[in-house]
C-alpha positions as CSV (number, residue, x, y, z in Angstrom):
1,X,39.3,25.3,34.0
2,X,41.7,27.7,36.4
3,X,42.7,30.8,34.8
4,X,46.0,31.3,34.2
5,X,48.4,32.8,32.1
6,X,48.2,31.0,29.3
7,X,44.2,31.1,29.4
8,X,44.8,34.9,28.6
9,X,47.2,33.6,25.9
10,X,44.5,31.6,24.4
11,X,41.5,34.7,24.5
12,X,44.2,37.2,23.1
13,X,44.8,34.3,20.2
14,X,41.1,34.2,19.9
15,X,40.7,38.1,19.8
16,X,43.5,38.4,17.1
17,X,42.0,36.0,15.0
18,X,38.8,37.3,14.7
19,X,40.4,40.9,14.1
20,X,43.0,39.8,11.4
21,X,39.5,37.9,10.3
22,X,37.4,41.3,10.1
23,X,40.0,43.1,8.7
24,X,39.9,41.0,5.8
25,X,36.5,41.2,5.7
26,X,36.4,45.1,5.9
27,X,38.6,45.0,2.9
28,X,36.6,42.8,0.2
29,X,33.1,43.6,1.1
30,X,31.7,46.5,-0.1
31,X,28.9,46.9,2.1
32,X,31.4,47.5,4.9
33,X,33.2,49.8,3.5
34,X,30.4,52.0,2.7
35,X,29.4,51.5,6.0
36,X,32.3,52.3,7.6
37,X,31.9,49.5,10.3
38,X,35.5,49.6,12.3
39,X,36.9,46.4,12.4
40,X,36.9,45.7,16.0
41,X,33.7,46.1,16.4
42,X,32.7,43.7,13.3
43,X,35.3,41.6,14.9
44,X,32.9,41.7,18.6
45,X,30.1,40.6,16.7
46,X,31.8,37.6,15.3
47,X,33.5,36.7,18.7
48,X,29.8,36.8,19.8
49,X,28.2,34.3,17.8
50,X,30.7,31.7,18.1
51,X,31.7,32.2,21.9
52,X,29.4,30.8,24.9
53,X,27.2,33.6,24.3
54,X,26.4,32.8,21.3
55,X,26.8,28.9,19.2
56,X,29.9,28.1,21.9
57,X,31.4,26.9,18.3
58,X,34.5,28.0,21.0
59,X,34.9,28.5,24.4
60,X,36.7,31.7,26.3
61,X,38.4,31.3,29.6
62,X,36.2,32.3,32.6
63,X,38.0,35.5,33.1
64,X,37.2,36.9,29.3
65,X,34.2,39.4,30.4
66,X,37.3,41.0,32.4
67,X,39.5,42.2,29.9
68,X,37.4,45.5,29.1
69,X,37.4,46.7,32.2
70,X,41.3,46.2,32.6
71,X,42.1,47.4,29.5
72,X,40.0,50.8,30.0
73,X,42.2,51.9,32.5
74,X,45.8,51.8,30.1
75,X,43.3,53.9,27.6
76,X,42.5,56.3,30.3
77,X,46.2,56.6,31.2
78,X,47.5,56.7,27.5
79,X,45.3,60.4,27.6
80,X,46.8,61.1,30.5
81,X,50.1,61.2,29.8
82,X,50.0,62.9,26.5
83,X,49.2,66.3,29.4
84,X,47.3,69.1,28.2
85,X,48.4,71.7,25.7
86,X,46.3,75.2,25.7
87,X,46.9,77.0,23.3
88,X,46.2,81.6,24.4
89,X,46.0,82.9,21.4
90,X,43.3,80.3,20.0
91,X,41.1,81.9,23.0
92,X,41.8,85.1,22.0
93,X,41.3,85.8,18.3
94,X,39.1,83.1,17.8
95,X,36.5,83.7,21.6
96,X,33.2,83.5,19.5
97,X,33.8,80.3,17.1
98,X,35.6,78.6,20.0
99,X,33.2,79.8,22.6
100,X,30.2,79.3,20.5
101,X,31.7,75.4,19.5
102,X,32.3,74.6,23.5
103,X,28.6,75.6,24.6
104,X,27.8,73.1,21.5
105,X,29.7,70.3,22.8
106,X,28.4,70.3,26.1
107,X,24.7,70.8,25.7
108,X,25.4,67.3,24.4
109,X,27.4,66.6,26.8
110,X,25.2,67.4,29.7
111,X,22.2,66.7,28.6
112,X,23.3,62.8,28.2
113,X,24.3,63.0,31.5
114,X,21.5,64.2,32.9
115,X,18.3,63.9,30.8
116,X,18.4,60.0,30.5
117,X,18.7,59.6,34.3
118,X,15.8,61.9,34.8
119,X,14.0,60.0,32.0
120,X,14.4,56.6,33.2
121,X,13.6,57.7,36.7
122,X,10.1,59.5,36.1
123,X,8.9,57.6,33.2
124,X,9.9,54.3,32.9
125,X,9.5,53.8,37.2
126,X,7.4,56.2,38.2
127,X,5.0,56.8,35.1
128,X,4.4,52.9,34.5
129,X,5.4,51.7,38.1
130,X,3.2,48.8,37.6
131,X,3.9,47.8,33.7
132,X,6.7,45.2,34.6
133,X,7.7,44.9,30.7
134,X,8.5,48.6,30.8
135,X,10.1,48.0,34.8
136,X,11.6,45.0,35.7
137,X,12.8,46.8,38.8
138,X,15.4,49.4,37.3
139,X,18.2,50.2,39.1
140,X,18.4,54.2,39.8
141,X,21.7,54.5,37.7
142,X,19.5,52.9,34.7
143,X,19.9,56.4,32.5
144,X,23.5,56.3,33.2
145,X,23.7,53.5,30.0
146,X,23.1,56.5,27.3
147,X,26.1,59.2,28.8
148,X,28.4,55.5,29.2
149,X,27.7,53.7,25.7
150,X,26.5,57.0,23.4
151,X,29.3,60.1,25.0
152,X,31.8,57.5,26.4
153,X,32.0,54.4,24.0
154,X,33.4,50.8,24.9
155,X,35.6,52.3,26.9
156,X,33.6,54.3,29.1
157,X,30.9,51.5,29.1
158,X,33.6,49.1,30.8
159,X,34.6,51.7,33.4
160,X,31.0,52.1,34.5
161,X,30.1,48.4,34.1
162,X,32.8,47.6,36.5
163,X,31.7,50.6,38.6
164,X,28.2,49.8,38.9
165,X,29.3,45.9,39.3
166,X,31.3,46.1,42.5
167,X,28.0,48.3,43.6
168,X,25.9,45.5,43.5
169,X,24.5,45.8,39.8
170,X,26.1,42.9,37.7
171,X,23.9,43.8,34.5
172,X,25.1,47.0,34.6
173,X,28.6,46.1,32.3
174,X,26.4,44.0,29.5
175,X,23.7,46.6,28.7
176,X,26.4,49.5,29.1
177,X,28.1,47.3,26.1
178,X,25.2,46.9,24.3
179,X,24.4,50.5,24.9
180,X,28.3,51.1,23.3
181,X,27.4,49.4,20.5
182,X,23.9,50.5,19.3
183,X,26.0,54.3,19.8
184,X,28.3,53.4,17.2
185,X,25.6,52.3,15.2
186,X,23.9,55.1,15.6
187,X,27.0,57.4,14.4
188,X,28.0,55.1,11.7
189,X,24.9,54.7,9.6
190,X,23.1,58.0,10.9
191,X,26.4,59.9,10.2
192,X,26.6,58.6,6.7
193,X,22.6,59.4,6.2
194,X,22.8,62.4,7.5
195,X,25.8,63.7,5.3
196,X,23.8,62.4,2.0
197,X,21.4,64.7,3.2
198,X,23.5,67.5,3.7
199,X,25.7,67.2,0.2
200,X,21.9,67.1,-1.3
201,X,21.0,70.2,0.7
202,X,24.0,71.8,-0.4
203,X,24.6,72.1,3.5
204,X,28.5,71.1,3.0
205,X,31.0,73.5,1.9
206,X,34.2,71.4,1.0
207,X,32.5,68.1,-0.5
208,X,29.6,68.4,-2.6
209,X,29.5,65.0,-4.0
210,X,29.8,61.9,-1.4
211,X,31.6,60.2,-4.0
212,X,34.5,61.8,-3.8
213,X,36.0,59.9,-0.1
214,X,39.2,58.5,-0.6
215,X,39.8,55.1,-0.9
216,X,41.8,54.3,2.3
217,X,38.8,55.4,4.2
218,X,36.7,52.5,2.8
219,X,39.1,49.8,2.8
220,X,41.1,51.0,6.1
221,X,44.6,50.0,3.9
222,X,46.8,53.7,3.3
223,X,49.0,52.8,-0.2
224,X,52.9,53.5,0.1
225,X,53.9,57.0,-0.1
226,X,50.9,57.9,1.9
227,X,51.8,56.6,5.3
228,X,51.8,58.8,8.4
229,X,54.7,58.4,10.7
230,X,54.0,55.9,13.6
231,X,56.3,57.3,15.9
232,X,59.9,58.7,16.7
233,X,62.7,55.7,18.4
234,X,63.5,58.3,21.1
235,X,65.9,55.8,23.4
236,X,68.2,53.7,21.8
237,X,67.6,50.1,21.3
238,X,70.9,49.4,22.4
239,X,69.8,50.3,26.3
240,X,65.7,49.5,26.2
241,X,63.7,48.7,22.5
242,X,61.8,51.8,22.2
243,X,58.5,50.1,22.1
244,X,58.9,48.4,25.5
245,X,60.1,51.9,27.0
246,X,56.6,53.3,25.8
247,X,54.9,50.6,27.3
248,X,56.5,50.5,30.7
249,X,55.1,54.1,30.9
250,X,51.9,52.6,30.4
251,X,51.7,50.0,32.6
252,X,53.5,51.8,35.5
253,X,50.6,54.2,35.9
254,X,47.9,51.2,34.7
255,X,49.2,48.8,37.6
256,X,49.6,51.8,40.4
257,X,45.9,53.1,39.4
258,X,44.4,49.6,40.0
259,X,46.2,48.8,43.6
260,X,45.4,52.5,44.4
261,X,41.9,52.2,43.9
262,X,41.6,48.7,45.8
263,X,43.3,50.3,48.7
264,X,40.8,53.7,48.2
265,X,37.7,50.8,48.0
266,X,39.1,48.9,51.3
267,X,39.6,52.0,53.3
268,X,36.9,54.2,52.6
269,X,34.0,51.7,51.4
270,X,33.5,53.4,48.1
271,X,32.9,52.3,44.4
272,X,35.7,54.4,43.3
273,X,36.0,53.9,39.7
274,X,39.7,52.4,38.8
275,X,40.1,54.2,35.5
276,X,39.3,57.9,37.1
277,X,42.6,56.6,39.7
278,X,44.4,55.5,36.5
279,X,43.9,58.7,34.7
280,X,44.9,60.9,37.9
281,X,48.1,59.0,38.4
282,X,49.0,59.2,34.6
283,X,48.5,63.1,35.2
284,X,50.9,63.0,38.0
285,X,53.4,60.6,36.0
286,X,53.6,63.5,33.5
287,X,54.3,66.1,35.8
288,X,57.1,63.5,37.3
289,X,58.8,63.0,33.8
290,X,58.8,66.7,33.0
291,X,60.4,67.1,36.4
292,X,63.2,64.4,35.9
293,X,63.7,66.1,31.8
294,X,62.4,62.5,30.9
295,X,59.1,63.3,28.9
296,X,61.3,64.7,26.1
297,X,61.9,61.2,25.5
298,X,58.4,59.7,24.9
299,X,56.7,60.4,21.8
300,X,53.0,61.4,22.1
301,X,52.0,59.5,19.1
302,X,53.5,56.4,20.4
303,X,51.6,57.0,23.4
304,X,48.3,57.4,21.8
305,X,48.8,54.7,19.2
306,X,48.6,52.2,22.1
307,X,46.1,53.9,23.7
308,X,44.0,53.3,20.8
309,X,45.5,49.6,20.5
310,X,44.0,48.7,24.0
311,X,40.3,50.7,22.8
312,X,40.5,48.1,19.8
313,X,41.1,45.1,21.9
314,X,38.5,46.4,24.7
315,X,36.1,46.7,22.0
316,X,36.3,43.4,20.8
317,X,36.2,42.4,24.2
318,X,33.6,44.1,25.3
319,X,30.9,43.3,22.4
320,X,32.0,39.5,22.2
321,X,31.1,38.8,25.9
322,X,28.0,40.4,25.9
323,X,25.2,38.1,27.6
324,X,22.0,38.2,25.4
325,X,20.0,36.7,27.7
326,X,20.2,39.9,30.5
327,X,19.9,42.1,27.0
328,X,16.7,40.2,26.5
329,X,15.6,41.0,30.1
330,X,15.9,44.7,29.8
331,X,14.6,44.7,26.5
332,X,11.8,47.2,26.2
333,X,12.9,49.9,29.3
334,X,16.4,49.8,27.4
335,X,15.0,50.2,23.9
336,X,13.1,53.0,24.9
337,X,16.4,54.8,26.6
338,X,18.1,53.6,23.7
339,X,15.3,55.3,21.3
340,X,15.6,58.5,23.5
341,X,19.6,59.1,23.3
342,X,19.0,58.2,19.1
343,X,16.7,61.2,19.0
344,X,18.8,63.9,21.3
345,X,22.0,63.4,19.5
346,X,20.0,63.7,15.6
347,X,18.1,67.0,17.6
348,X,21.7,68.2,18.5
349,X,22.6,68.1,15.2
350,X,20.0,69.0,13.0
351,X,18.6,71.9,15.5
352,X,20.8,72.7,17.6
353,X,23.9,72.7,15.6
354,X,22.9,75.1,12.2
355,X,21.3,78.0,14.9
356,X,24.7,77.7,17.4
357,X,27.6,77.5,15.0
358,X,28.2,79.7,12.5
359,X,31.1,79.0,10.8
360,X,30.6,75.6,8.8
361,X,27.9,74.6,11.3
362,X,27.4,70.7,9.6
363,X,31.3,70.1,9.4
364,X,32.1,71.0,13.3
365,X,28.2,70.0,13.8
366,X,29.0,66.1,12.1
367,X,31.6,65.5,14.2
368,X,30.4,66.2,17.4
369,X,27.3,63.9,16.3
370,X,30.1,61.1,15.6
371,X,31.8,61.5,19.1
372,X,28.9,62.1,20.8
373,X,27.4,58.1,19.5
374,X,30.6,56.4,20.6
375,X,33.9,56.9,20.2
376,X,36.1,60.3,18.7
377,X,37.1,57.9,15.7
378,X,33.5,58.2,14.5
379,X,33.6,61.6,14.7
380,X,37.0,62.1,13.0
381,X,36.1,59.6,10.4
382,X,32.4,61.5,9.6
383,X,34.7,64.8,9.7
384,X,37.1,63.3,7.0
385,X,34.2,62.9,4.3
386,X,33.2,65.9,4.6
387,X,36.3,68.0,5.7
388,X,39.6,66.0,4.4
389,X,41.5,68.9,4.8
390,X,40.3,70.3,8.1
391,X,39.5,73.7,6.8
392,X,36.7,74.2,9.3
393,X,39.4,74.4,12.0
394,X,36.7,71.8,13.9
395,X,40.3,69.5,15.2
396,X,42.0,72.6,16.1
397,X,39.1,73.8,18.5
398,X,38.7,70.3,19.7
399,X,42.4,70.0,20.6
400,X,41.9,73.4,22.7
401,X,38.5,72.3,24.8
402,X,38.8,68.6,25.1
403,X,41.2,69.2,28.3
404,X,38.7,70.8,30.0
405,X,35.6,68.4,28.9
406,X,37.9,65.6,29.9
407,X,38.7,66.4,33.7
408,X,35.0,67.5,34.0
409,X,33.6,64.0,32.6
410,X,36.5,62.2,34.6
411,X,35.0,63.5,37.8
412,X,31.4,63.2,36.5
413,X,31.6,59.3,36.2
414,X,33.4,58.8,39.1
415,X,30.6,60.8,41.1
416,X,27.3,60.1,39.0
417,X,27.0,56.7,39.0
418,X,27.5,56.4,42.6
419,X,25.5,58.9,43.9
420,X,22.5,57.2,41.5
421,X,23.3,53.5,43.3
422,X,22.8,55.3,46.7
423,X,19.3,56.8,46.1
424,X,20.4,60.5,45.3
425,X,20.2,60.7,41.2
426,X,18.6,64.1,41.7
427,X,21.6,65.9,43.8
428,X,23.6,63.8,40.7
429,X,21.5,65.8,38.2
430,X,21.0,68.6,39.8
431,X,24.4,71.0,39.3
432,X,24.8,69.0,35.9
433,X,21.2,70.6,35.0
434,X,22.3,74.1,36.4
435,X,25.6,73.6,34.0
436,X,23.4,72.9,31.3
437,X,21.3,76.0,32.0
438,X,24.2,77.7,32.1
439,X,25.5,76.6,28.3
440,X,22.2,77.8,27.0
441,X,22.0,80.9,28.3
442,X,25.9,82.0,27.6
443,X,25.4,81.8,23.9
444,X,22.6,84.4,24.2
445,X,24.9,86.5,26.2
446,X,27.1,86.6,23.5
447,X,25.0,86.5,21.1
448,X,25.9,83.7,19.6
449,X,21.8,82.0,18.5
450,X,21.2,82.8,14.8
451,X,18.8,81.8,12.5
452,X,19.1,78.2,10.4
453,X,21.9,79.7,7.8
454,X,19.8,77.2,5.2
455,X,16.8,75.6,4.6
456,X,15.3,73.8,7.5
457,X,15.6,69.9,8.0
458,X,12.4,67.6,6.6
459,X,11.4,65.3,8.7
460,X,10.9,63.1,6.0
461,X,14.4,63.0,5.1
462,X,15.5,62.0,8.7
């Protein structure tokens, strides 16, 4: 059937269906709502089994494995237009907790991105060259799947599947979602083990009893009188519906980003990822609006809210057009990278985390584990049991050092995954090991190691 307009109808009809379906689903069942599984991606799953994928019980249009990566750009550009706020004084009084959390962050961060390459490359081709279950030919940005699907989420895994795709690597966007989705996995049930453990341990110092999470967290429906404000109407309805003014700003950046980077492609030759283009034009659109007195009329929150619309939709997107069959393929090499990101980020936390941050190490410590398996909702949510009121000050920091992790991942998938493609994964590793080095040795510096405040982790627990 030819693609048109109304076959994207028809798949966003599909993808709201299975949505509102999960949605009612997340709200009756108890075993989801323990879980915390987010709708969209219980929604994936469903969309799955009954697509061509799956039963073909129904049939998307031939153009549905697109989506994700379209949609990952408008998330990418929703961040970039909300600008970055510093904030001095933060750096100031608060050097050592802020300092101390940063180095935390990006151990994580940089060992993803380098570690997994480095592990794919020397053990699973070079160690068992000849064991084809363990190397059915790996491409050289292999390792890249743990950084995409565990530090990046859906969206991230989109951006480098489409990357890696117009590189020659098709499989690369399937086992990058897969690799999404065993992350949120990973931060959903692990988070909620490991914070049993912790309220046991008496490692938590604002919720002692897991028993005590509010209701709306479970069933994902706020009651009246506890509502947050969506947003602000800050043009008048009478000259342009404040919704469609938000969204213009997002798509005027979205559509620019994506002719930009086919024009960068078809000059220069190279796999430039459309989403890093996005995000640099939004960044540029923000700058234009403060310059014409315009950004005082866009609301941040409006902003964000439909950057977090599109991440649901992607998500959906990206799960239910997985193809099993090139999962299957990969099996046992991407079991075993999937294995070794599961045991770095529960290492981060359970090691790393108690000696590195002082101030209520498992409440900052749980929600960097969340982020770092998929997407900062995890990592928010996991925060919320176990911090409702944010008295660790663990958003506040984030708010101050995301900025800088942001344009230094931005640049990070746009190089990495290209330079691995082309045969040079170890000048791709290198400077990212050296930065890693780096976040280790700063901490001692400042002396910011300690002892385990508590009683050490058993393994038996884990």
């Amino acid at each position: 059937m030819e693609f048109n307009a109304y076959s994207m109808l028809v798949d966003f009809m599909w993808a709201g269906i299975f949505l509102f379906v999960a949605k009612m689903l997340r709200e009756k069942i108890k075993i989801l709502q323990s879980l915390f599984v987010p709708v969209s991606l219980l929604a994936g799953f469903i969309g799955l089994a009954l697509g061509q994928n799956g039963f073909g019980i129904i049939s998307f249009s031939s153009q549905f494995g697109s989506y994700a990566g379209l949609l990952i750009i408008a998330v990418f550009v929703s961040i970039g237009l909300r600008g970055f706020n510093f904030s001095a004084g933060g750096w100031k009084t608060n050097f050592d907790r802020i300092g101390s959390y940063y180095c935390f962050r990006n151990i994580g961060w940089a060992f993803q991105y380098a570690m997994p390459i480095i592990f794919a490359m020397v053990v699973l081709k070079i160690v068992a060259p000849d064991v084809k279950v363990i190397n059915p030919d790996l491409n050289p940005a292999f390792g890249m799947l743990i950084p995409a699907g565990f530090q990046g989420g859906h969206g991230t895994a989109a951006a480098l599947g489409a990357t890696l795709g117009t590189l020659g690597w098709e499989d690369a966007t399937d086992l990058a979602m897969t690799s999404a989705t065993v992350g949120i996995l990973t931060g959903i049930f692990g988070g909620i083990i490991l914070i049993k453990i912790g309220t046991k341990r008496n490692y938590t110092k604002f919720v002692k009893d897991f028993s005590q999470l509010p209701n709306d967290m479970r069933t994902g429906l706020i009651e009246e009188g506890k509502r947050p404000v969506l947003g602000e109407e800050t043009v008048s309805p009478m000259a342009i519906d404040p919704l469609a003014w938000h969204l213009l700003l997002i798509l005027i950046p979205t559509g620019i980003g994506y002719l930009l980077t086919n024009v960068i492609q078809g000059a220069t030759g190279l796999g430039v990822p459309s989403f890093s283009v996005g995000f640099l034009v939004a960044i540029v659109f923000h700058f234009v609006l403060k310059g014409i007195k315009a950004d005082k009329y866009v609301d941040n929150r409006i902003i964000s809210r439909m950057g977090s619309c599109a991440t649901d939709f992607l998500v959906f997107f990206g799960v239910a057009s997985i193809k099993i069959p090139v999962v299957i393929e990969y099996a046992v090499p991407f079991g075993l990278l999937m294995l070794f990101g599961i045991v770095w980020v529960v290492f981060h936390f359970t090691v790393i985390a108690p000696r590195l941050l002082k101030q209520e190490w498992f409440e900052r410590g749980i929600y960097v584990y969340g982020y770092s398996t998929g997407v900062t909702a995890i990592g928010m949510a996991l925060l919320r049991i176990v911090d409702p009121e944010n008295k660790s000050c663990t958003l506040d920091d984030a708010a101050i050092v995301t900025p800088i992790e942001s344009i230094i991942e931005i640049f990070a998938l746009a190089a990495v995954p290209v330079a691995c493609v082309q045969g040079n994964w170890i000048a791709a590793v290198t400077p990212i090991l050296i930065y890693l080095a780096a976040l280790c040795i700063v901490p001692v510096v400042f002396k910011w190691w300690h002892k385990h405040p508590g009683k050490a982790w058993d393994e038996s627990e884990l």
